[in-house]
C-alpha positions in Angstrom: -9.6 5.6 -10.0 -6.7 7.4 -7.9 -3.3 8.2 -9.5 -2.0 5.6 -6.5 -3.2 2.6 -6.2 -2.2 -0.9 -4.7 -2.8 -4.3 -4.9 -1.6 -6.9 -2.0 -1.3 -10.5 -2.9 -0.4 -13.2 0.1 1.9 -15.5 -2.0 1.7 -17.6 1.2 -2.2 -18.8 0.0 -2.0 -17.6 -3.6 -4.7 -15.6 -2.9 -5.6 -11.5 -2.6 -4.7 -10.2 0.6 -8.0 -8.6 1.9 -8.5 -6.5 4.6 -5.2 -4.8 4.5 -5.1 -1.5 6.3 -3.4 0.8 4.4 -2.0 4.3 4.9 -0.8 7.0 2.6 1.3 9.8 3.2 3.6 12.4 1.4 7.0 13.5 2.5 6.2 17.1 3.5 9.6 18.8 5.0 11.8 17.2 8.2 7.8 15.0 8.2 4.8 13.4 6.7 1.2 14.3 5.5 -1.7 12.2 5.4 -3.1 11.6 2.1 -5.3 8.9 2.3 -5.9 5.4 4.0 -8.2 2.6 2.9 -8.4 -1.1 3.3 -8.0 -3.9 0.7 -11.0 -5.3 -1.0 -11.8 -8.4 -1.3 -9.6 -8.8 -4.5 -6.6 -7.3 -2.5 -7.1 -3.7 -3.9 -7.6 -0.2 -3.0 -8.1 2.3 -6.2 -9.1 5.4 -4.6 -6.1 6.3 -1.7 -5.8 9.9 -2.6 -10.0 9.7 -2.7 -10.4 12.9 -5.5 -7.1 14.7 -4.1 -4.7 15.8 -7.0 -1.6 14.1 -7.3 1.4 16.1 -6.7 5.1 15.3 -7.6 7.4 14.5 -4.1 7.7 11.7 -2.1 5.2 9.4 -0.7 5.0 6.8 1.8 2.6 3.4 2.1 2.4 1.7 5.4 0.8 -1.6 4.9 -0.7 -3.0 8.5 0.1 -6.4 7.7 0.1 -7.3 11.2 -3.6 -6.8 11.5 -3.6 -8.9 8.3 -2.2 -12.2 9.5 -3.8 -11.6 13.2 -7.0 -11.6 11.5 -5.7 -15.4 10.7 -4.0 -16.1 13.6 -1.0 -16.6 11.5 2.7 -15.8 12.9 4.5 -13.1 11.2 7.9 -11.2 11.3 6.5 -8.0 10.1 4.6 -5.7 11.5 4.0 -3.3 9.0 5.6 -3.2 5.3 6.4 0.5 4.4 7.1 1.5 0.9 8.5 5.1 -0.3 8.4 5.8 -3.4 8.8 9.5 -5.8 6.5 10.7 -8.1 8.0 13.0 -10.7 5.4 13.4 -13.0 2.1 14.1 -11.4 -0.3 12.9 -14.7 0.9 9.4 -14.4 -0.8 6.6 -12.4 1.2 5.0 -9.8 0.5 1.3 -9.0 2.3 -0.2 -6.4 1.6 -3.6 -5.7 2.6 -5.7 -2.5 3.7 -9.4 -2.2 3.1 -10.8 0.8 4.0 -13.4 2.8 4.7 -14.1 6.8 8.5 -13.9 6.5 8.5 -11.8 3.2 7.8 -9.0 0.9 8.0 -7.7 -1.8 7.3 -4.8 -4.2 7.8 -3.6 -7.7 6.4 -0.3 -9.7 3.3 -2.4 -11.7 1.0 -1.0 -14.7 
């Protein structure tokens, strides 16, 4: 498993969000790096984002494509794309950031 992962759920259907394209970057000077993309499983996951890179401590950044998400429904939403910085300070920890989703919502929290 990755030192990031995520975990979308669609609180809209109670259900895992699948098919989320997901980006993942790191803050690297005035710009950003790539450091991994996947999709969301069908249980709304993706556990290998940095895919066998070692974690390093700065800042990253994941972009969640929810528009391709509810288009894929033909459901209506305000959002675009959900982006969600976050620091790591101590490289030998697992990060776990989950997403709550909804058309007209979001929301995130540092998970286990």
């Amino acid at each position: 498993m990755s030192a990031i992962t995520t975990h979308v759920l669609d609180t809209s259907t109670g259900r895992p969000a699948a098919g989320v394209p997901v980006t993942l970057e790191k803050q690297a000077g005035d710009g950003w790096q790539s450091a991994g993309q996947g999709v969301t499983n069908q249980d709304g996951r993706i556990t290998d984002l940095l895919a066998g890179a070692k974690l390093a401590p700065g800042t990253y950044r994941l972009t969640f494509d929810t528009a391709t998400y509810f288009s894929a429904s033909q459901q209506p939403s305000f959002y675009p794309q959900v982006q969600v910085m976050f620091t790591v300070g101590d490289a030998a920890q697992h990060y776990h950031v989950p997403l709550l989703l909804s058309p007209f919502g979001y929301s995130t929290y540092r998970g286990s």
